[in-house]
C-alpha positions in Angstrom: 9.7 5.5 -11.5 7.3 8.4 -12.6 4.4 8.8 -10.2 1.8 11.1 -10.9 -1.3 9.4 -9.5 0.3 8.1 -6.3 1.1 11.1 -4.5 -2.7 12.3 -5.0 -4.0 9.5 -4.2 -1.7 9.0 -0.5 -3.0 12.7 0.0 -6.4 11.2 0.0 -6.3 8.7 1.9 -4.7 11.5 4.9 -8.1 13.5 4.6 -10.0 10.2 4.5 -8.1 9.1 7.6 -8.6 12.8 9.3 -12.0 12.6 8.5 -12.7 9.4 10.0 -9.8 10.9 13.0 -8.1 7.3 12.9 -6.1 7.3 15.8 -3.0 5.7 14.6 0.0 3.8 16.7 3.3 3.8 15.0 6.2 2.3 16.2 9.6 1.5 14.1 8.7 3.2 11.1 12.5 4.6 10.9 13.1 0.8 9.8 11.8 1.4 6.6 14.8 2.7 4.5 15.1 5.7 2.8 16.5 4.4 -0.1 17.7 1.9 -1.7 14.8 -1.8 -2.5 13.4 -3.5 -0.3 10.6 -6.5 0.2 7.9 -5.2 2.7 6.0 -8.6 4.4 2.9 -7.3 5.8 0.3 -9.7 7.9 -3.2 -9.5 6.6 -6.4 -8.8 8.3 -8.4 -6.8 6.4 -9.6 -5.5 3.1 -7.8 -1.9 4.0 -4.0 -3.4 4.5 -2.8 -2.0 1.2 -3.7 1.3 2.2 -2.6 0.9 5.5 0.7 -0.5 5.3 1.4 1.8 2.5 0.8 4.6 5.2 3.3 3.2 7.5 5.9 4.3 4.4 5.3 7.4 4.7 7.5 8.6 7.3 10.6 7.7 4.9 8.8 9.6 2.2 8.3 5.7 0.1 5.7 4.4 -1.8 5.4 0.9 -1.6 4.3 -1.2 -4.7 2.3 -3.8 -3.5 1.8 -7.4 -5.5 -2.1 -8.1 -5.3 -4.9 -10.2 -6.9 -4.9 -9.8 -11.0 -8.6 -9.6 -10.4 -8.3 -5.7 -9.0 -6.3 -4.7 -12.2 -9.5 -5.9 -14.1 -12.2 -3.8 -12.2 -13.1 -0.9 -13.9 -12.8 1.3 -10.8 -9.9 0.0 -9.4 -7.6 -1.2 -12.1 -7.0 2.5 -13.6 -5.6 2.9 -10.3 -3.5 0.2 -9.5 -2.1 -0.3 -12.5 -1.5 3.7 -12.4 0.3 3.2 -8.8 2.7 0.4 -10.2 1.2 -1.9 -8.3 2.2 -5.5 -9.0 -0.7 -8.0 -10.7 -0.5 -11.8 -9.3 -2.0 -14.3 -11.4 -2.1 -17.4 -8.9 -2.2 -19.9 -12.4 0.6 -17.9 -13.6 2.9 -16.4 -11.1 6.7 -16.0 -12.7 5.9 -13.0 -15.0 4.6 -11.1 -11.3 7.8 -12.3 -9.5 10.3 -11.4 -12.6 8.3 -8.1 -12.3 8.8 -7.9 -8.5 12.4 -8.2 -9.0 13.2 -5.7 -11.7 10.7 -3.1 -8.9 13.6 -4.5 -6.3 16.9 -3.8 -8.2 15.4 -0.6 -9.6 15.1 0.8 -5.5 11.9 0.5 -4.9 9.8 -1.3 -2.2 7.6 -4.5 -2.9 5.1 -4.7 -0.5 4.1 -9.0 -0.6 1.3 -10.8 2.2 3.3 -13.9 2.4 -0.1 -15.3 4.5 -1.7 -14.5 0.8 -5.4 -14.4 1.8 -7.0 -12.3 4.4 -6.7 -14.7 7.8 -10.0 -14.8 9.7 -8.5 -16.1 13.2 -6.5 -12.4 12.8 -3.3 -14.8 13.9 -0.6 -15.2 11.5 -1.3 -18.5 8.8 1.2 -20.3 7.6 3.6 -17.9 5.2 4.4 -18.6 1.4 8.3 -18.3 0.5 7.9 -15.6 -2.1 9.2 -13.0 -0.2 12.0 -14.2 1.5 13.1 -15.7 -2.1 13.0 -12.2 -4.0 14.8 -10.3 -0.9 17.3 -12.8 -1.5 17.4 -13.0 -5.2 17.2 -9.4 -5.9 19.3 -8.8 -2.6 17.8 -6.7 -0.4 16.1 -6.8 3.0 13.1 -8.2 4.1 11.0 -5.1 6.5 7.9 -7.0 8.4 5.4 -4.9 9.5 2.4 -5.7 11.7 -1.3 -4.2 11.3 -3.8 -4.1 13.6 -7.2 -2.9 14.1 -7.7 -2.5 10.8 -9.8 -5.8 10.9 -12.5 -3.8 13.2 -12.7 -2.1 9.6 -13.1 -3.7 6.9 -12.5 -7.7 6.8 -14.2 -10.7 5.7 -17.4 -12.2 7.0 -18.3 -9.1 9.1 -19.9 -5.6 8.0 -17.7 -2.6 7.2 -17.6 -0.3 10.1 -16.2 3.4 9.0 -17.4 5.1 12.3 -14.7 7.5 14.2 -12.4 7.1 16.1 -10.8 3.8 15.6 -7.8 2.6 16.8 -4.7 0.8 14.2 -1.6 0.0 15.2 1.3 -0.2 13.2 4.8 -2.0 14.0 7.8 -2.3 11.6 10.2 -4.4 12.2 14.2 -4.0 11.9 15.2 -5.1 8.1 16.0 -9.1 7.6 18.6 -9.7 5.9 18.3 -12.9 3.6 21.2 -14.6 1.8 20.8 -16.9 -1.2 22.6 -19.7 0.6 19.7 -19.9 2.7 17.3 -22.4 2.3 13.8 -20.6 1.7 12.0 -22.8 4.2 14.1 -22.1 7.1 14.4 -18.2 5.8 10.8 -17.9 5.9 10.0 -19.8 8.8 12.4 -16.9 10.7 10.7 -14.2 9.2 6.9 -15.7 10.4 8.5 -16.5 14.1 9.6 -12.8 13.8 6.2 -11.4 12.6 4.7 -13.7 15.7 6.5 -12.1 17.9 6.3 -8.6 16.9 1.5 -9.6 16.7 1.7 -10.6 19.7 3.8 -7.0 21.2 1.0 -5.5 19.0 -1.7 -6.7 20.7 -0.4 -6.7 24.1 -0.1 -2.9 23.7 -3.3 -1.8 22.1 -5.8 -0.1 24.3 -8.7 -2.0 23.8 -9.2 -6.0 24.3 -13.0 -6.6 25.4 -13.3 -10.3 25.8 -15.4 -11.4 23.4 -14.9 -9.3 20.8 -15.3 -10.5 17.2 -12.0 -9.1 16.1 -10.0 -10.5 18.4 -8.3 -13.7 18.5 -9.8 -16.4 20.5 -6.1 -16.9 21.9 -6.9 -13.9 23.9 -10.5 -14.3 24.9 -11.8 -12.8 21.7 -14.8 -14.4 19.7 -12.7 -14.6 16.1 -12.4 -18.0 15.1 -9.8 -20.4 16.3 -6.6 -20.6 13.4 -8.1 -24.2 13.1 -11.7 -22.9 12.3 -10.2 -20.2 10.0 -8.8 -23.0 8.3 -12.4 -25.0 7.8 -13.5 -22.0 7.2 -11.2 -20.8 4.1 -11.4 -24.7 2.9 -15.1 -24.2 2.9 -15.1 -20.8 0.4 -13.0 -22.1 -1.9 -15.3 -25.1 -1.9 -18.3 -22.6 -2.7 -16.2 -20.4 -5.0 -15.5 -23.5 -7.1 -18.5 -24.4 -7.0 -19.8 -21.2 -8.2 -17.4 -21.2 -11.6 -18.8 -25.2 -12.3 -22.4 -23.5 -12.7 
């Protein structure tokens, strides 16, 4: 695949990150093959995981195509862009033409990057996983790489102000590839691949510097003032309440 706005673009985003001297944790990047496709699941917790978890690439020299919101492809700022970076559209009404696309990106070599949590969880704990990935690394066959963000939240995420002062901390974990076989049932596929995520969040977290209790951006499950997974979820219910709400009118 031809890339001549991609490799510009990653250079920016390594001045941006110098700039703001994001001080980065990396740990299993070698995971991330070489060659060859791939599905990347990535957890989400902020508005910056794209960029992010395409970072965490970079040390096998990939650039991961991620599948996100049709809406981006439709801005006049960033669609040019993402559409220029063969990034993957999602229509949510409409999904099979952005999973046939997914696949062809998969038995062509590349990497997909997918958020099988789909929205942006506001507890910053895993929410319950869609089976889209698990079903294209097994369709297309190819492995399934999770990868783990953090502190990216303390950036950019919903419900709270952006916050682009120095020195932040982000960790980033990559997993060892999961295979997935079509005999598999989906269900029990994807339930692996969230337990493993789990696990690998909870490492994460244990091993970053910085846990104030109290702290918005951290789970509650650790003494952090984000909400509970249970008020996330009254919370999400709520938005999509006001968003529809919104299109009546």
């Amino acid at each position: 695949m031809r890339d001549i706005v991609y490799p510009p673009v990653v250079g920016l985003a390594k001045t941006a990150f110098k700039a703001l001297d994001l001080r980065f944790t990396m740990v299993g990047t070698e995971h991330i093959p070489r060659t060859g496709g791939a599905v990347l699941a990535v957890n989400h917790i902020s508005y910056v995981d794209f960029v992010i978890g395409g970072f965490g690439a970079q040390p096998s020299k990939r650039l991961v195509r991620f599948m996100a919101k049709e809406v981006l492809f439709r801005n006049r700022y960033s669609g040019p862009l993402m559409r220029a970076m063969h990034h993957i559209p999602v229509d949510r009404g409409a999904g099979a033409g952005s999973y046939r696309q997914a696949i062809q990106y998969l038995n062509d070599g590349e990497i997909v990057g997918v958020f099988p949590e789909a929205t942006i969880s506001r507890s910053f704990e895993l929410k319950e996983f869609k089976s889209g990935a698990v079903r294209m690394a097994a369709e297309a066959g190819v492995p399934v790489i999770p990868m783990i963000l953090w502190g990216t939240q303390r950036v950019m995420t919903k419900d709270h102000p952006r916050d682009f002062s120095r020195h932040q901390r982000v960790s980033i974990t990559v997993g060892e590839p999961m295979p997935v076989s079509k005999d598999e049932d989906a269900t029990e596929a994807t339930t692996r691949l969230r337990t493993t995520m789990a696990e690998m969040l909870a490492r994460t977290i244990s091993a970053y510097p910085e846990k104030p209790a109290g702290a918005w951006w951290l789970p509650a499950s650790y003494g952090g003032g984000a909400p509970t997974p249970e008020e996330a979820d009254r919370l999400d219910a709520e938005e999509l309440r006001n968003r529809a709400a919104r299109r009546r009118n």
